[in-house]
N, C-alpha and C positions, 0 to 999 in steps of 0.2 A: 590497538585492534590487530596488531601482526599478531598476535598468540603467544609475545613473549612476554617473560615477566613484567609487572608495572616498574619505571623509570621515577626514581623520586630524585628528589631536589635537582631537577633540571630548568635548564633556560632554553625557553624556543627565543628566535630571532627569526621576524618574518621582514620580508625585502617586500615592496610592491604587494601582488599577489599571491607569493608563494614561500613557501619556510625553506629560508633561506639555508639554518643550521640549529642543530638540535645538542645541547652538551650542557656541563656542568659550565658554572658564571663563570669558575676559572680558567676553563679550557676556550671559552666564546671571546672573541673579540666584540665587541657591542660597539654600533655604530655610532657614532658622534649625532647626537642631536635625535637619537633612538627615543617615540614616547613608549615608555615605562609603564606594566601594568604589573604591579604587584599582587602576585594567585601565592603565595605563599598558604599553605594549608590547603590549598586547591588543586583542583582534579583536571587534567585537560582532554580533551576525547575528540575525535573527528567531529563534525557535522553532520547532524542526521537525516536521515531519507526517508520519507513517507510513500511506498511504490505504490499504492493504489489511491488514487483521488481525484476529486473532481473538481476543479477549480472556478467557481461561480465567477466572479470578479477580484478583480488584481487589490482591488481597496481595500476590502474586508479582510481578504484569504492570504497574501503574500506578508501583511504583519502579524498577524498570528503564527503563519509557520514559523518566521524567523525571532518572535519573540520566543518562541519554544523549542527553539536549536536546528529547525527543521532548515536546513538549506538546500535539498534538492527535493524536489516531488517530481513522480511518475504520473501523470495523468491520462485516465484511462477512457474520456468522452468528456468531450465540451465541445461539439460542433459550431457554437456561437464566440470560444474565442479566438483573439487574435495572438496565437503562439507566438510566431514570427516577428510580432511587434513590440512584444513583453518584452522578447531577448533583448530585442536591441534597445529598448528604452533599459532594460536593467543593467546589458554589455557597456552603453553610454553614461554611467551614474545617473538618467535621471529619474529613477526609482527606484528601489529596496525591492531585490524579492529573490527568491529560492532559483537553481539550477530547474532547466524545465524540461523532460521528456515526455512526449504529448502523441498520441496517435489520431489525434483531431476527432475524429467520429469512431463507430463500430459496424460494424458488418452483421448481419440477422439476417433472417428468414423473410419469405415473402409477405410476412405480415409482425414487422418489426416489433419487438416492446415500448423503444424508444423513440422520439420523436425525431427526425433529421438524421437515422440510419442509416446505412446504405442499404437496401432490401434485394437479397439475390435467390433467387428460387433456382436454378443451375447453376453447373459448372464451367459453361461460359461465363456467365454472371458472377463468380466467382473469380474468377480473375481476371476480370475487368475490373471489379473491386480494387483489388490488389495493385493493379497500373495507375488507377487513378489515385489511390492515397499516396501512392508514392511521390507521383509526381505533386500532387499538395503539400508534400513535404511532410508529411506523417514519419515518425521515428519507427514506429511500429504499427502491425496489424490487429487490432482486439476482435477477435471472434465473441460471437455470443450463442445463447442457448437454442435457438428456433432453427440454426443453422440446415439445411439438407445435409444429408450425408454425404453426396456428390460433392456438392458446393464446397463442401468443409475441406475433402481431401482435394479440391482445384486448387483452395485459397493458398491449403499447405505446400502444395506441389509449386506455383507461381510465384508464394513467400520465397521457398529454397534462391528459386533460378534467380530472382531479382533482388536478391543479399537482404532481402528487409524481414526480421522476426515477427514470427505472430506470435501472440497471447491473450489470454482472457477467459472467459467459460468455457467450458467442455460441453458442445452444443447434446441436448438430449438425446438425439439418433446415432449419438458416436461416443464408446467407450472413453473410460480415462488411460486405459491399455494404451487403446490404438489412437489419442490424443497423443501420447506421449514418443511412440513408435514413428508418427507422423511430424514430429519436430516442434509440438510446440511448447515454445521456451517458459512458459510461465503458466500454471494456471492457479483462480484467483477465487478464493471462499472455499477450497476444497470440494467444488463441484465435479461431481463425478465418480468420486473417491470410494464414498461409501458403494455406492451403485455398484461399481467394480468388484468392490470388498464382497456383493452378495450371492449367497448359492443361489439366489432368484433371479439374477440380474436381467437376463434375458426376459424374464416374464414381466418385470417390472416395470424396465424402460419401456415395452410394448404398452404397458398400462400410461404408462406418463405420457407419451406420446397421443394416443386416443384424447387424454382429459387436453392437450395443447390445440384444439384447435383453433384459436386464439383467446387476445383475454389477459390483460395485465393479471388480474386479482386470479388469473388459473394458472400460472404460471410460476405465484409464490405459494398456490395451495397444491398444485400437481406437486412441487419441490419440496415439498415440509411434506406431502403424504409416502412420496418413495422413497425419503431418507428415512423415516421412521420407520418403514418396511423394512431397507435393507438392512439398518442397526437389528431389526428382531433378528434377522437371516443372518448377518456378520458372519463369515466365513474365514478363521485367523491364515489358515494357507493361501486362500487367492490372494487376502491383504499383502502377506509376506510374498508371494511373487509379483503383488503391481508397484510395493515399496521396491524391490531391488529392478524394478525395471526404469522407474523412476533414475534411482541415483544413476543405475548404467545409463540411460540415458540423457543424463542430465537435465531433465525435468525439474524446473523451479517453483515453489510453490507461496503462496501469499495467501495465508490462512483468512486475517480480514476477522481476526477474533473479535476485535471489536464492536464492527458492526451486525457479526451475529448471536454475541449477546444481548446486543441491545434491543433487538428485535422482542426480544421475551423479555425483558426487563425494563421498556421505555414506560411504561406507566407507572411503576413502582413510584411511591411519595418521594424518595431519595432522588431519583431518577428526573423528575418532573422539578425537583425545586435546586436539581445543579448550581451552582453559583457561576460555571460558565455560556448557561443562557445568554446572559446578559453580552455577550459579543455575537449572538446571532440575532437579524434582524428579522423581524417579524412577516416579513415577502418571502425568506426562505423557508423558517417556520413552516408558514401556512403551505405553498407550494412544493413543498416536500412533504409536509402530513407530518411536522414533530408534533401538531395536536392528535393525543390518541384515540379522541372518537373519529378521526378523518384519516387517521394515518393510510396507508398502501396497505392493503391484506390485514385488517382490522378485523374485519367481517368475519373472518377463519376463523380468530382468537378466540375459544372459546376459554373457561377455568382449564380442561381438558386438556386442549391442547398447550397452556402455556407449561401446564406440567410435563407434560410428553416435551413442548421442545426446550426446556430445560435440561430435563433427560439427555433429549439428543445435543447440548452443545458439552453439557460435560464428558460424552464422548468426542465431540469432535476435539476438544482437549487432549484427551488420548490418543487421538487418530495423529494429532501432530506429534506429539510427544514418541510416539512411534517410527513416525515417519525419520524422524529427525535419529535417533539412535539406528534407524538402518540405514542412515548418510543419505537422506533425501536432503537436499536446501532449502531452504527457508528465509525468506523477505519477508522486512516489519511493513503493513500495509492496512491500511484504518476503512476506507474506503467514505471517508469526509466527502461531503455533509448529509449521508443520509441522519437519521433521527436520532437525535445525541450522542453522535459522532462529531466532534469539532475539530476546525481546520487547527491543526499542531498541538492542541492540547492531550487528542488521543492517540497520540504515536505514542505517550507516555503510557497510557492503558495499554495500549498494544504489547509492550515491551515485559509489563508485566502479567499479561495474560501468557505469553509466551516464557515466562520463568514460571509459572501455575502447571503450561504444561508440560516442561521436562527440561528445558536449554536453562545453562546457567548463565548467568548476568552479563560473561561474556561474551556466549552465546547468542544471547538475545541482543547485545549492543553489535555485535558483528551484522546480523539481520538486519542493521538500519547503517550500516557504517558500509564496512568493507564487501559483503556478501552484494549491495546495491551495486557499489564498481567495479566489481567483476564480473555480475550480471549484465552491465552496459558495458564490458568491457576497454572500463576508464580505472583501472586499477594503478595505470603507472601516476595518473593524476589526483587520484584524491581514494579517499574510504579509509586510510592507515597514515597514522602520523610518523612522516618520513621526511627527510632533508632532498628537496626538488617538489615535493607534491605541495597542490593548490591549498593556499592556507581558508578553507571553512573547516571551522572549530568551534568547541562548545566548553566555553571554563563553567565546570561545578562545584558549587561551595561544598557539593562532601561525596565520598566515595561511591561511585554507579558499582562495583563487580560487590563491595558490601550489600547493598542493596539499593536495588535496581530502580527504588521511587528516587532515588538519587538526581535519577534525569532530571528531573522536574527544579531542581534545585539552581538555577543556572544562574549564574556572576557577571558573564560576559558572553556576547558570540561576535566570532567572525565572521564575514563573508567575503571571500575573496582577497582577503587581508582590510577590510575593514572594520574595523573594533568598533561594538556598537555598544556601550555600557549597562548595565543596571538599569540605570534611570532611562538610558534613552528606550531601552526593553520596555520598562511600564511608559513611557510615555507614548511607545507606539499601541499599547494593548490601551489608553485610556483614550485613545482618538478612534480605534475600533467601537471602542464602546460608547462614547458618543454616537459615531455615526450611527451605530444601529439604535441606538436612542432614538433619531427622529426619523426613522423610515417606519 
């Protein structure tokens, strides 16, 4: 994932936690009592990152990430768990699970979406926010959509001064411009984008705002009515000035193609009879709406509109695909466990939704590899297979840059320099699948 050519018939040598030396068998001294894992004909690749997720429980979620390569997740709201306790039961071996950046909760408007928000209607309130996640030990800030306009630029002003990044939605009242101008490091589903993109925009978001006067189910139909507006209106020069303000300002983005296709394709027969169902249990199911007469924003869905936002995600295909050849960045991010999204199975979708829209297999493996730690700015520690950096690795039985379903293909992973095999791989995916058997 450095960008240099691929390394064949090499031997890594991993010490403890980290790779120790990387060369040919004749060049490596090989330690006495060294166990041997024979990848001959195999592929070896960093450890992948899933940036956007929600981590329900450590049972279910941390064996699937890592039986699917996934060794670090970003997680973007779980006010009920315990971060702090995960590390160090996983820092102590006494559990298996992925690298954890966690912003604890999210930040909204004075009449939040979500339950156990923080809800700030000024910009006092604002950063207060922002004091208080810190000192709970939050990695990051995740903004959301209800945001005030005030509030938003307090959060980003108190983010700077107190060294912690914000990320997350690009609240309705505030451009993806002036999101971006305002420092914030990441934003997630490409909200905003389009808006930005429109010769309407001003008129539109005014409209979007009128329909939010609260209201979950107004909130994903205000959002599917002004993106299909501003795709009519698409303006290619505002795009090409808010993509190059992006890259100048280093504005990182996490498409989340995943979960918005599946929005308009969760009831499809295909869709509905997954074969990786079978590792979700039926409490989250139900409690997230994967059944489609109960799902979240059902009610919207008419034949109509799933045409129309079909429409609109094979632009927003484009809209990345553009982004990314005018040097905007790009993180792979699934936004697990909404509605057939699954925890580490759809980072693999991700990867290739993002070779659909334009990044080659390189490309797209860097967005879950290297591009995550230099985003968290742990580049000297892991994302590129290098002699010092922390050994999570992912052996695949065939080539990821041939084609990219490659991921899915996997032999072995490490974490941390622990070799977890094949077998132990499905044995942790058939004890997932038990549990969710009897809940």
């Amino acid at each position: 994932m450095t960008g240099a050519p691929v390394r064949r018939d090499v031997t890594v040598v991993i010490t403890g936690d980290r790779i120790a030396a990387i060369g040919s068998e004749r060049e490596l001294k090989i330690p006495n009592n060294s166990e041997v894992v024979d990848a001959r004909g195999k592929f070896l690749i960093p450890g992948l990152w899933d940036m956007h997720v929600h981590t329900l429980t450590k049972e279910m979620f941390f064996p699937l990430y890592l039986a699917n390569g996934v060794t670090g997740v970003r997680d973007m709201y779980n006010p009920l768990a315990k971060f702090d306790d995960w590390r160090r039961e996983i820092d102590e071996g006494k559990i298996l699970g992925p690298r954890l950046v966690a912003s604890q909760t999210l930040v909204d408007g004075p009449k939040p979406v979500w339950p156990l928000s923080i809800a700030v209607s000024n910009e006092a309130q604002g950063r207060e926010a922002v004091l208080s996640l810190k000192k709970r030990g939050a990695d990051f800030i995740k903004v959301y959509s209800l945001l005030p306009r005030d509030a938003y630029f307090a959060i980003a002003d108190e983010a700077k001064k107190q060294g912690i990044p914000f990320a997350g939605h690009v609240p309705v009242a505030v451009s993806a411009l002036e999101a971006s101008d305002a420092g914030q490091k990441s934003i997630e589903h490409l909200t905003g984008v389009l808006l930005a993109s429109s010769a309407r925009e001003d008129e539109l978001r005014a409209a979007a705002l009128r329909a939010l006067a609260d209201g979950r189910s107004l909130l994903i139909e205000s959002f599917f009515k002004s993106e299909v507006e501003a795709l009519k209106s698409f303006d290619e020069k505002k795009a090409r000035t808010l993509f190059a303000r992006f890259a100048r300002n280093g504005t990182w983005h996490v498409p989340t193609l995943t979960v918005l296709n599946a929005f308009w394709t969760f009831d499809d027969p295909t869709t509905l009879n997954d074969p990786r169902l079978k590792y979700i249990p039926p409490f989250i199911r139900l409690a997230l709406g994967w059944d489609p007469k109960r799902a979240f924003g059902f009610k919207i869905r008419t034949a109509a509109d799933v045409a129309e936002g079909k429409r609109l995600f094979r632009r927003q295909l484009e809209l990345v695909g553009a982004m990314h050849r005018a040097g905007v960045r790009v993180m792979a991010g699934t936004d697990t466990p909404n509605p057939f999204v699954f925890p580490g199975f759809s980072l693999h979708d991700e990867l290739a939704l993002l070779v659909r829209a334009g990044l080659t297999p390189l490309e797209a493996l860097q967005s879950a590899t290297r591009n995550p730690a230099e985003y968290l700015n742990r580049l000297d520690s892991f994302g590129t297979l290098e002699k010092g950096k922390v050994a999570d690795l992912v052996l695949l039985e065939a080539d990821p840059l041939a084609d990219i379903s490659n991921t899915k293909r996997i032999a072995a992973v490490v974490r941390s320099g622990k070799l977890l095999t094949k077998a132990q791989l499905q044995e942790m995916l058939a004890t997932v699948e038990a549990a969710a058997g009897r809940r």
